[in-house]
Structure formats: C-alpha cells, structure tokens
C-alpha positions as CSV (number, residue, x, y, z in Angstrom):
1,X,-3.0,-0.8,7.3
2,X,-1.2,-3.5,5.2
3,X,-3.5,-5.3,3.4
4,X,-3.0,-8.6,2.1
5,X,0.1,-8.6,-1.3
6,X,2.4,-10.5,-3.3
7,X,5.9,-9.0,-4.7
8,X,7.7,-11.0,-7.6
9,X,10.7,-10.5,-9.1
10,X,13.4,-12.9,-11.6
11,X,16.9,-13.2,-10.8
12,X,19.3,-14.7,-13.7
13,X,22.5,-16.3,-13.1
14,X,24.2,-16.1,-16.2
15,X,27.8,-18.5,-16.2
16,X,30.9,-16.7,-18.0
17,X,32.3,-17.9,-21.1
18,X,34.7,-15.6,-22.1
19,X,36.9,-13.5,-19.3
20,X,35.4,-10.1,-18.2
21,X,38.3,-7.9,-17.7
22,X,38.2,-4.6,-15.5
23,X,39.5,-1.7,-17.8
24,X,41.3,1.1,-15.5
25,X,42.4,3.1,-18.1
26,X,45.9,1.5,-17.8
27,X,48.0,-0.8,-20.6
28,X,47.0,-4.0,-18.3
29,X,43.8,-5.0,-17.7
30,X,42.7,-6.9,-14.9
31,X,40.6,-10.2,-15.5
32,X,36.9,-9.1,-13.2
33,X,35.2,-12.2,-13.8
34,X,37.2,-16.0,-14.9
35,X,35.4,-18.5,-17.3
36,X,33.0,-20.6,-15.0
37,X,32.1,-18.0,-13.0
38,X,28.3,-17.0,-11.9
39,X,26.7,-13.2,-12.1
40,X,23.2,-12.4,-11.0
41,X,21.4,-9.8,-12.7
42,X,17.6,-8.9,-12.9
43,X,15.2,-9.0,-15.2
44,X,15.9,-5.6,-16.8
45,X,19.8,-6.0,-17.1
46,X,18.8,-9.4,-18.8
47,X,16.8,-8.1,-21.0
48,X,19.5,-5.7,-22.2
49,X,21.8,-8.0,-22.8
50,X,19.8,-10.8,-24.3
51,X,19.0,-7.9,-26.9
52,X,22.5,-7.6,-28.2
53,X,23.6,-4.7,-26.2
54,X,26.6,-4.4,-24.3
55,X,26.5,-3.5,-20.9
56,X,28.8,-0.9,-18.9
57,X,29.5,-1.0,-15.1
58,X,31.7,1.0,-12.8
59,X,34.1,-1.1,-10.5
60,X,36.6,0.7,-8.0
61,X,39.4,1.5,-10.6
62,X,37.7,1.7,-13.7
63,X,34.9,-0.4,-15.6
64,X,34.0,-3.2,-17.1
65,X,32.0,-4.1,-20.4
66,X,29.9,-7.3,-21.1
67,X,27.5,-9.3,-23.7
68,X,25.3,-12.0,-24.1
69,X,28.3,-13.9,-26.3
70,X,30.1,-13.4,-22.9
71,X,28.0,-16.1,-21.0
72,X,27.1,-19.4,-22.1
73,X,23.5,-19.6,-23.9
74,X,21.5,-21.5,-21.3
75,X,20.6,-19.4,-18.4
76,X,19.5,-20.0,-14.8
77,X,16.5,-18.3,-14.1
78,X,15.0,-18.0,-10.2
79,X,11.5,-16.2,-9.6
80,X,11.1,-15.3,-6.1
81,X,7.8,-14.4,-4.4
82,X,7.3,-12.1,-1.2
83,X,4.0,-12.4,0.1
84,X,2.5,-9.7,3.0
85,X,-0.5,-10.4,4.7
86,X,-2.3,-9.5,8.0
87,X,-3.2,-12.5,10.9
88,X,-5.5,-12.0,13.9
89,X,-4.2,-13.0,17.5
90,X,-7.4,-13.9,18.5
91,X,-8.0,-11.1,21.6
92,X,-11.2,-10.7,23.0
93,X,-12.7,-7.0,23.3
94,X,-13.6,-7.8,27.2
95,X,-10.2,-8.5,28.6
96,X,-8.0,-6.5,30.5
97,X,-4.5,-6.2,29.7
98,X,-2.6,-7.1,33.1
C-alpha cells in the first residue's frame, strides 16, 4: 500500500561562458555547447564541478570535457517536490456494485 511521501530533488541550470567543444579524436573539434547557452545537471554533477573538477561525457563521436570556469558564476537553482499520497472515494460497505 502507498503510504503518504515526498520526493525532492535540485536541478541547476548553469549558462556557458566559454565554448564546450566535442573532441572526436580528429584535428577539428566541433563546438557542443555556444556561449549563452543553458545545461541542466543535478545536484551531484554540481557538486563535482563547483569542487574544481572537470567533468567527462560521452557524445555520439567522441566526448566532451567541462568546468566550473566554463559557466558563468551565478547559477540557476530549481528544487522540485513529488508528493504521493493515498485519498478515499468515499464508498459505503453496503452497496452493491451494479
């Protein structure tokens, strides 16, 4: 039976600074992200980069690479609530179900 919970969770929008390029390995790289642009990541990727690490992801043709002196310093921050509960209908034991 579901009893009666709350899930919460922080997404950050952090806005590019700098272009994130997609390295594939070749002499070119392809820009991945433009100044002015917006990424979402939770609350553990944040916390990576606000640390002064650099993250790594894959992409379709190769990877790309990023850091907090990437994004501008101020960041978005939304914190979104999911709330379960139970609610009666309100039936009666002694009615028959026509």
């Amino acid at each position: 039976m579901l009893k009666d919970r709350a899930m919460k969770h922080k997404e950050f929008k952090l806005t590019v600074k700098n272009d994130i390029f997609e390295d594939a390995g070749y002499d070119r790289k392809a820009v991945r992200y433009q100044a002015g642009d917006v990424i979402t990541v939770d609350e553990t990727t944040f916390d990576i980069i606000q640390s002064g690490n650099t993250i790594e992801r894959p992409t379709r043709q190769g990877f790309i690479r990023f850091n907090k002196y990437d994004f501008l310093n101020e960041v978005e921050v939304t914190t979104v609530t999911v709330e379960y509960s139970i609610r009666k209908l309100g039936q009666r034991n002694n009615k028959k179900v026509s």
